[in-house]
C-alpha positions, -999 to +999 in steps of 0.1 A: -804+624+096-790+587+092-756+584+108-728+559+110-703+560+137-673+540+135-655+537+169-626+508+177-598+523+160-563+537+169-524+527+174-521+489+180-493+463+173-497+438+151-507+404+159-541+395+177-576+410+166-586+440+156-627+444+164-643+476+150-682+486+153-704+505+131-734+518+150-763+536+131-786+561+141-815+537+131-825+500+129-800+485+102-828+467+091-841+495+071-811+493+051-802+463+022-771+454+032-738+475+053-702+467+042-668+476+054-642+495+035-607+505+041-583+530+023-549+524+023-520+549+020-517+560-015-543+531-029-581+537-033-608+530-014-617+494-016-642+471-002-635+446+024-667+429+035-702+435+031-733+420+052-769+419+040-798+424+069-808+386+053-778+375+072-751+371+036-718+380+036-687+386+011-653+395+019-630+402+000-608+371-013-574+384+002-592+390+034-616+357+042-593+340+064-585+371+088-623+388+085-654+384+097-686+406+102-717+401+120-745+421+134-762+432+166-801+446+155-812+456+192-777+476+188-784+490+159-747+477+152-720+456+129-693+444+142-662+436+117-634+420+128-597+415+114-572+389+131-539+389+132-535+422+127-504+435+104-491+464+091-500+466+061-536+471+073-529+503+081-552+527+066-590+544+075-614+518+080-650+530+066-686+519+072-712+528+050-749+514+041-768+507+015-806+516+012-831+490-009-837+503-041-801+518-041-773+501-060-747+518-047-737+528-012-753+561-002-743+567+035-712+565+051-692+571+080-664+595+089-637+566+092-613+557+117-581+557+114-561+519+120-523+520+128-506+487+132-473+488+138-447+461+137 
């Protein structure tokens, strides 16, 4: 019954920031870490940033100087956030979580669709 719900999307211009949420059906403490992923047109899903419930992070090299994630427990929520926002970040922007014991990521969220336009 775990859910992710991934809300903050849409049609934007570029420039300024972009701040999405993940919010989970249960305390993201029960989970080892949460990370961000986007898929852009025609590429593969990558990852973007993760954050452990110990309070790491990792983002991806291309994307330390425009993104930052942090957490909201009574929320239940993450909160990534992109600035200055371009077009080539357009693409569906995924949550998912990772359980302990798990090495990969096991639950995920529907995605929400991110249009930047110039």
């Amino acid at each position: 019954q775990v859910s992710l719900v991934e809300p903050g999307g849409g049609l934007m211009q570029a420039g300024g920031s972009l701040r999405l949420s993940c919010a989970a059906s249960q305390s993201i403490f029960t989970f080892l870490s949460m990370g961000w992923f986007r898929q852009l047109p025609g590429e593969q899903r990558e990852s973007v940033a993760t954050i452990s419930m110990s309070g790491n992070t990792w983002y991806r090299d291309s994307m330390k100087a425009r993104f930052t994630v942090s957490r909201d427990a009574g929320e239940n929520t993450v909160y990534p956030q992109m600035n200055n926002r371009k077009p080539e970040d357009t693409g569906v922007y995924y949550c998912a979580a990772r359980r302990p014991g798990r090495d990969n990521y096991s639950i995920w969220g529907q995605g929400t669709q991110v249009t930047v336009s110039s």
